[in-house]
C-alpha positions in Angstrom: 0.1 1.2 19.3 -2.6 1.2 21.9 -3.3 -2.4 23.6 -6.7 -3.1 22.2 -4.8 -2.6 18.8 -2.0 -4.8 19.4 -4.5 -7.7 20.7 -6.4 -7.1 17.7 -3.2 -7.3 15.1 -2.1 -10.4 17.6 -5.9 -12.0 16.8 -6.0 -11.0 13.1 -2.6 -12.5 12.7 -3.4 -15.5 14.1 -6.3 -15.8 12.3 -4.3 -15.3 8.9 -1.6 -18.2 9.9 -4.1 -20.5 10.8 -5.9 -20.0 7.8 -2.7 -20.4 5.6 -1.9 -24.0 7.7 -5.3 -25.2 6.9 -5.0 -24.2 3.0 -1.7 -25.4 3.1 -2.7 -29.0 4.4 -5.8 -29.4 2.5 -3.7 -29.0 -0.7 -0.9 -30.9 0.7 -4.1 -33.6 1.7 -5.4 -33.3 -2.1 -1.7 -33.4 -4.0 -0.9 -37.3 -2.4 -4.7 -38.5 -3.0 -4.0 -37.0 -6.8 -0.4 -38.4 -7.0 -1.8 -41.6 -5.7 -4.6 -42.5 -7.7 -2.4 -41.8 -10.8 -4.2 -37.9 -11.5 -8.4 -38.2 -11.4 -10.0 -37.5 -7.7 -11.6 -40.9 -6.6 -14.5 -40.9 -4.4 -13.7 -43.6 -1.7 -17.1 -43.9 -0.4 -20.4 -44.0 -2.5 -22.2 -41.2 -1.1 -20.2 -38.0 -2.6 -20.9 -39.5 -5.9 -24.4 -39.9 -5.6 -24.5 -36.7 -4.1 -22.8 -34.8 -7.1 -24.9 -37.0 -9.3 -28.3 -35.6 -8.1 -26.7 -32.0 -8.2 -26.0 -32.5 -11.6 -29.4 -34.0 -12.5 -31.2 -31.2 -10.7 -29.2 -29.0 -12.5 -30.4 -30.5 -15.6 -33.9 -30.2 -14.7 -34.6 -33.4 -13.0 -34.3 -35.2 -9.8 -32.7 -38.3 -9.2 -29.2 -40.4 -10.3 -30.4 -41.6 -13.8 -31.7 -38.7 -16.2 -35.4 -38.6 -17.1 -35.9 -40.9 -14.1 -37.0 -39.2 -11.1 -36.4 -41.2 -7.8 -35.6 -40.5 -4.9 -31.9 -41.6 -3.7 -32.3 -42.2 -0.3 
């Protein structure tokens, strides 16, 4: 194994355990706010709902929080 190869491995393998920490603490993150709240995801702050809620209305054709009403949310 030449040295540029064995720094690359070393760097790619870093890369691959810092990637599997981060996945595993997000899930571990997402497990206790699921086994918390009893099993559905609560928002704890108002602007991820409305957010989602303008996705969804925009993917319905419109644009805005209420169907068929379109206003702006900000």
């Amino acid at each position: 194994m030449t040295p540029s190869t064995k720094g690359a491995s070393l760097q790619f393998r870093f890369q691959v355990y810092g990637i599997a920490v981060a996945g595993l603490g997000m899930g571990f993150l997402v497990s206790a706010a699921m086994s918390r709240t009893g099993g559905p995801f609560v928002y704890t702050l108002d602007d991820p709902y409305i957010h989602l809620a303008v996705a969804e209305t925009i993917l319905g054709g419109g644009y805005g929080v209420n169907a068929g009403e379109f206003a702006s949310p900000s």
